[in-house]
C-alpha positions as CSV (number, residue, x, y, z in Angstrom):
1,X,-155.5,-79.1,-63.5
2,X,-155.7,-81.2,-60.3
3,X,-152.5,-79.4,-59.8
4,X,-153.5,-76.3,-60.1
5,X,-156.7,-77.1,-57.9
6,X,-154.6,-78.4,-54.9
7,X,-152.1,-75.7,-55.0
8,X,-155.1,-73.4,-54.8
9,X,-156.8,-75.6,-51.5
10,X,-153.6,-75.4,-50.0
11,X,-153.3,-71.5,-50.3
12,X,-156.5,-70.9,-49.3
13,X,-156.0,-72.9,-45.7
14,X,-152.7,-70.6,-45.4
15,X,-155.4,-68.0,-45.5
16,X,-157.2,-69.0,-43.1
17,X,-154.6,-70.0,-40.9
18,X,-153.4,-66.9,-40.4
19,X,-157.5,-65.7,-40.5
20,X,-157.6,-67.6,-37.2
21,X,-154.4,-66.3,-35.4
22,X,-155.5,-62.9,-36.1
23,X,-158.7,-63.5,-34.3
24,X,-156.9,-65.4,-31.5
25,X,-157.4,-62.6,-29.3
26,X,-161.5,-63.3,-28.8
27,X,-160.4,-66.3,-26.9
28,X,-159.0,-63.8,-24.1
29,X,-163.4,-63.1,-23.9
30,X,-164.9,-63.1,-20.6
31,X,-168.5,-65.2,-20.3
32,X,-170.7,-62.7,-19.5
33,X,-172.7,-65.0,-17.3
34,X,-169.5,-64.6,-14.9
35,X,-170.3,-61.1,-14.3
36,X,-171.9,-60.8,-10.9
37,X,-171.4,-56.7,-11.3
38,X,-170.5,-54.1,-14.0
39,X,-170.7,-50.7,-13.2
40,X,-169.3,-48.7,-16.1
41,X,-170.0,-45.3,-15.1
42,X,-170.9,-43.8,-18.5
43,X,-174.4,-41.6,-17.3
44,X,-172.0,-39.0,-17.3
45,X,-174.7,-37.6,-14.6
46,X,-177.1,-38.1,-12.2
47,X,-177.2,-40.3,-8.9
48,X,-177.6,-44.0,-9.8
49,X,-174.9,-46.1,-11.1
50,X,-176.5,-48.5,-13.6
51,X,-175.5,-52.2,-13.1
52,X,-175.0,-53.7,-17.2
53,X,-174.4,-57.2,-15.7
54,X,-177.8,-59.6,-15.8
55,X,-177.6,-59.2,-11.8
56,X,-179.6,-55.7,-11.7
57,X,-177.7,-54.4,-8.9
58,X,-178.6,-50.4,-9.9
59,X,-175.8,-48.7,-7.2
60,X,-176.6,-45.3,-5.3
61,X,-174.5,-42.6,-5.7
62,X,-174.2,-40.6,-2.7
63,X,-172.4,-37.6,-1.5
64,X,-172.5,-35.9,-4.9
65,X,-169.2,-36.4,-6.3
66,X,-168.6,-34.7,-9.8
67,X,-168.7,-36.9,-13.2
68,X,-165.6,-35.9,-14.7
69,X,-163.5,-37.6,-17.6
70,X,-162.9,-41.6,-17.3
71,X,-160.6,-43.8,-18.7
72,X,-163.3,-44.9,-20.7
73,X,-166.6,-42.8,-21.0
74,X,-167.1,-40.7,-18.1
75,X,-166.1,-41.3,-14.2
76,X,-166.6,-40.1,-10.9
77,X,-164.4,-38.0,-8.6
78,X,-164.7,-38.5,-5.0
79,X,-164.0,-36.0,-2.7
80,X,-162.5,-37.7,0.2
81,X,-165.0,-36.8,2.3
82,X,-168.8,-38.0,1.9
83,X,-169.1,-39.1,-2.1
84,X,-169.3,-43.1,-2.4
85,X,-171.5,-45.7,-4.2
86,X,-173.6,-48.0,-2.5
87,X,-174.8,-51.0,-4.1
88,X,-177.7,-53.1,-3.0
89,X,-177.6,-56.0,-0.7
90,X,-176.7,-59.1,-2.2
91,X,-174.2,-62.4,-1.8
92,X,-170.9,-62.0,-3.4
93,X,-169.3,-65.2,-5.2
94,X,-167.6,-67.6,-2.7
95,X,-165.8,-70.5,-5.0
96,X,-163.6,-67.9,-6.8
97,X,-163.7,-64.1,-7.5
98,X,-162.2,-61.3,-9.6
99,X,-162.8,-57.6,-8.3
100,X,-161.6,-54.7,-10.8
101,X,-161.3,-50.6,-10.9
102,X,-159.4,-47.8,-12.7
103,X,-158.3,-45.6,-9.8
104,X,-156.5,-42.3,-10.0
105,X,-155.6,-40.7,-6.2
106,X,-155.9,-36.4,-5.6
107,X,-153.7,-37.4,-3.4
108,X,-149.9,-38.5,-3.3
109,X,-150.5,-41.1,-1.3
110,X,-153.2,-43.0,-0.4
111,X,-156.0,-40.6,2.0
112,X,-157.9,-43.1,4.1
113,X,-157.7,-47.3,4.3
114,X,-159.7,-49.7,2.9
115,X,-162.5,-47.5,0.6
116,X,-161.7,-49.0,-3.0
117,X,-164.3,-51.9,-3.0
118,X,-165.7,-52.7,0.1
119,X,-168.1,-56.3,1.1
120,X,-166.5,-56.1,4.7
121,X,-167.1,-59.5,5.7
122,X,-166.0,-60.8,2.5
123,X,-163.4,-59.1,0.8
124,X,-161.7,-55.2,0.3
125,X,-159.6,-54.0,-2.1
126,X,-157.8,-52.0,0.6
127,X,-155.6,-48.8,-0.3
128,X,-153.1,-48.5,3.0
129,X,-153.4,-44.8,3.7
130,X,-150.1,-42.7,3.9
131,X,-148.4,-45.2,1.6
132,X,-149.0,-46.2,-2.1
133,X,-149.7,-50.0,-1.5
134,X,-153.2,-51.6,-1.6
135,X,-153.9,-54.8,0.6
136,X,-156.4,-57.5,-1.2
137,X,-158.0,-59.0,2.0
138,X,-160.5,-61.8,1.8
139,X,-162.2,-64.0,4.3
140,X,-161.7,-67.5,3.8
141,X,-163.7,-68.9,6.8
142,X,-163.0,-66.0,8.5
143,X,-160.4,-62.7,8.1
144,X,-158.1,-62.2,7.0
145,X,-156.0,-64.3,4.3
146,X,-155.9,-67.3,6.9
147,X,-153.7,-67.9,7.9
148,X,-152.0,-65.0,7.2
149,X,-153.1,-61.7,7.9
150,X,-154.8,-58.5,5.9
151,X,-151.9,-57.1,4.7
152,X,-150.0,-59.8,3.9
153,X,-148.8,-59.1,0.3
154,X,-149.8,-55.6,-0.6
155,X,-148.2,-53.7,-3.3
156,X,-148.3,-50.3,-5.3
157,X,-147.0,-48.5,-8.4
158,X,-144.5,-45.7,-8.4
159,X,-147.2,-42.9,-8.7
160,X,-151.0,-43.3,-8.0
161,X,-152.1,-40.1,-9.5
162,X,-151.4,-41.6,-12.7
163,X,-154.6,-43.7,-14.0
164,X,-154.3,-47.5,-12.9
165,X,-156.2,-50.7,-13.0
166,X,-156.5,-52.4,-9.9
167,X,-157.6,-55.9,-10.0
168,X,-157.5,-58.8,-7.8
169,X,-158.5,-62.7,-7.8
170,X,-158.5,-65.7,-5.7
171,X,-159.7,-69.5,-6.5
172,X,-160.3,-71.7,-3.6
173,X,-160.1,-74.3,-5.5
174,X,-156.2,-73.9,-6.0
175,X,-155.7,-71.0,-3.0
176,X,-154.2,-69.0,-5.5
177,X,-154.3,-65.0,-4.5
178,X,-153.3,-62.4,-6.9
179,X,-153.1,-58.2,-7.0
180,X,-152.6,-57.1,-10.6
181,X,-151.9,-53.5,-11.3
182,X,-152.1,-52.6,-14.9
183,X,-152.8,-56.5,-16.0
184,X,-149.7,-57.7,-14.4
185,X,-149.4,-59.7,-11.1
186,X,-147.4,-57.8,-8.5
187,X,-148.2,-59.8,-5.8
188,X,-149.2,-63.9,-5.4
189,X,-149.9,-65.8,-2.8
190,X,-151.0,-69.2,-2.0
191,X,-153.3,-69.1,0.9
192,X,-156.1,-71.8,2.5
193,X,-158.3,-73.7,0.2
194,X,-161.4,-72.3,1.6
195,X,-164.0,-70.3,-0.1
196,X,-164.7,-67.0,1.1
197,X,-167.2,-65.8,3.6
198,X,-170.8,-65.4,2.6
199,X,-171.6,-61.3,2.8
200,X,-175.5,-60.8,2.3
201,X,-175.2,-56.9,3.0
202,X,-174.5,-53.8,0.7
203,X,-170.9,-53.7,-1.1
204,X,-169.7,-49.9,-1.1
205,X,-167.5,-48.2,-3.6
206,X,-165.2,-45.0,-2.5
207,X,-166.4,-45.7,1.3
208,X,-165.1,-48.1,4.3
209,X,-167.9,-48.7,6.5
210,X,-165.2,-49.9,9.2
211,X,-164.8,-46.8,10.9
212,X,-166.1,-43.0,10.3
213,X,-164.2,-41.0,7.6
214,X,-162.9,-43.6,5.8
215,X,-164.1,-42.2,1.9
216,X,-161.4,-41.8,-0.9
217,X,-160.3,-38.9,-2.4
218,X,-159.1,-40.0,-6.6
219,X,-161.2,-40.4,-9.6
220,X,-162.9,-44.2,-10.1
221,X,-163.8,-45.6,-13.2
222,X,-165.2,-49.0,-14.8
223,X,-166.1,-51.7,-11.6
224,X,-166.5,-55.0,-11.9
225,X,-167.0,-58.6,-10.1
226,X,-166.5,-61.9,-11.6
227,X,-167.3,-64.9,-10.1
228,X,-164.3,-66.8,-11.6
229,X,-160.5,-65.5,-11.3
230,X,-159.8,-64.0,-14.7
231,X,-156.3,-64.9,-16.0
232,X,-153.8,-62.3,-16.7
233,X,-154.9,-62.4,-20.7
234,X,-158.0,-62.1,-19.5
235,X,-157.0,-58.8,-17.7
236,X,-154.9,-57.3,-20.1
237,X,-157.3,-57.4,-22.5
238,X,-159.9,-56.1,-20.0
239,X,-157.2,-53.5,-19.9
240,X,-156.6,-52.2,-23.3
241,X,-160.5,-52.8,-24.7
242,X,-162.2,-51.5,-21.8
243,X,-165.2,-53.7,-20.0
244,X,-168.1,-51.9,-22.6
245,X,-165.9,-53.4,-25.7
246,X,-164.9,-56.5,-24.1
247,X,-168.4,-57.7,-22.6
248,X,-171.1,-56.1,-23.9
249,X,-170.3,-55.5,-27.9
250,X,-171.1,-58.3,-30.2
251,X,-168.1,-60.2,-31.6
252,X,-168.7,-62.6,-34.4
253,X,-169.8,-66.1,-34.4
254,X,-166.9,-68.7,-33.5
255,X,-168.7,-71.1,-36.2
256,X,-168.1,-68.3,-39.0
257,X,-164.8,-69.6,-39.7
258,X,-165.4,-73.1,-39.9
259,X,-168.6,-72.5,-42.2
260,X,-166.0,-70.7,-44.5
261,X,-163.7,-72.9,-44.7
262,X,-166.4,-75.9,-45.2
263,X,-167.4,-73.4,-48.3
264,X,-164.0,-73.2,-49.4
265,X,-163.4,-77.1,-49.6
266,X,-167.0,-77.8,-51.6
267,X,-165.9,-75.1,-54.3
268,X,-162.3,-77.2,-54.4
């Protein structure tokens, strides 16, 4: 009988061994208290771009561009020549950042520099018109990518008509600097250990404020900003579930599986 008892206690943990490497995928979870901006673009109409992080940042949409079909949900097709977001005033994250977006071009290559995601004296993710590359330039006590320069280390996929996610990262704490296109990391840098530059103004979306005419012409969906650098599991899965199912639905209680298997050994 004790035989037959321990054989059974021993199964059961197999169980739930394998219970807990089929759930290892939750630990790829972003803390939602890291989210400094999610703009999801699912109204599917309208002019305001609802913020779901806790930060309230509700973005203007301006220039009435057309709410068309997203990667996930709805999105928002700029027309290259007046449609953008604007979102309010506020200080972007200095000690380390993450800044993500689905972008699909109208375009062949790239229409006009620098509109992706714009907090000019802080960071871009800069699209290099005429070419398919997109520059990450930051300013760590000052601009650009001291002591390198802005477009030190940009990089694009083969076609950017097709649907991709741009995302990009740096840590001052390491001076690690990373573009990832579709959850991989194309291009790495290591770059001074400073954090970046304080911006207190607007961040725009689809629009470089640098000079006049600078608005992109693609299809934008799903923007966010971290205030950590994400890892690339992080990012894939950010990828494949989408921001809504990765952030904001309820996954179950880490302590389930322990209270289970506490269960398990009382009845054994």
């Amino acid at each position: 009988m004790k035989l037959m008892k321990r054989l059974t206690f021993m199964g059961l943990g197999l169980i739930l061994s394998v219970c807990l490497f089929a759930v290892a995928p939750v630990l790829a979870q972003v803390e939602m208290d890291t989210v400094t901006g999610l703009w999801l673009l699912d109204e599917g109409s309208g002019d305001l771009a609802t913020d779901s992080s806790d930060s309230g940042l509700d973005a203007a949409i301006v220039g009435n561009p057309t709410w068309v079909n997203g990667v996930f949900g709805s999105g928002l097709e700029l027309n290259g020549v007046d449609a953008y977001i604007e979102v309010p005033a506020h200080v972007n994250p200095t000690d380390a950042i993450t800044v993500s977006l689905w972008v699909k071009s109208m375009t062949e290559t790239w229409n006009q520099h620098g509109w992706m995601v714009e907090k000019r004296n802080a960071y871009i993710i800069h699209p290099n018109g005429d070419t398919k590359n997109v520059s990450w330039p930051i300013c760590n006590n000052g601009c650009w990518n001291k002591p390198g320069g802005w477009r030190d280390g940009e990089v694009g996929p083969d076609d950017i008509m097709d649907w991709h996610l741009y995302t990009t990262t740096f840590d001052s704490a390491t001076g690690e600097w990373n573009i990832y296109i579709d959850g991989v990391a194309e291009s790495s840098m290591t770059i001074n250990q400073d954090p970046i530059d304080a911006d207190d103004g607007p961040l725009f979306i689809g629009r470089d404020t640098c000079c006049d005419g600078r608005f992109g012409n693609a299809v934008i969906d799903e923007i966010a900003i971290f205030s950590v650098a994400l890892t690339a599991d992080q990012i894939q899965a950010m990828m494949e579930k989408g921001l809504s199912a990765m952030l904001l639905t309820p996954v179950e209680p880490e302590g389930k599986l322990s209270t289970t298997w506490a269960d398990v050994k009382e009845q054994y």
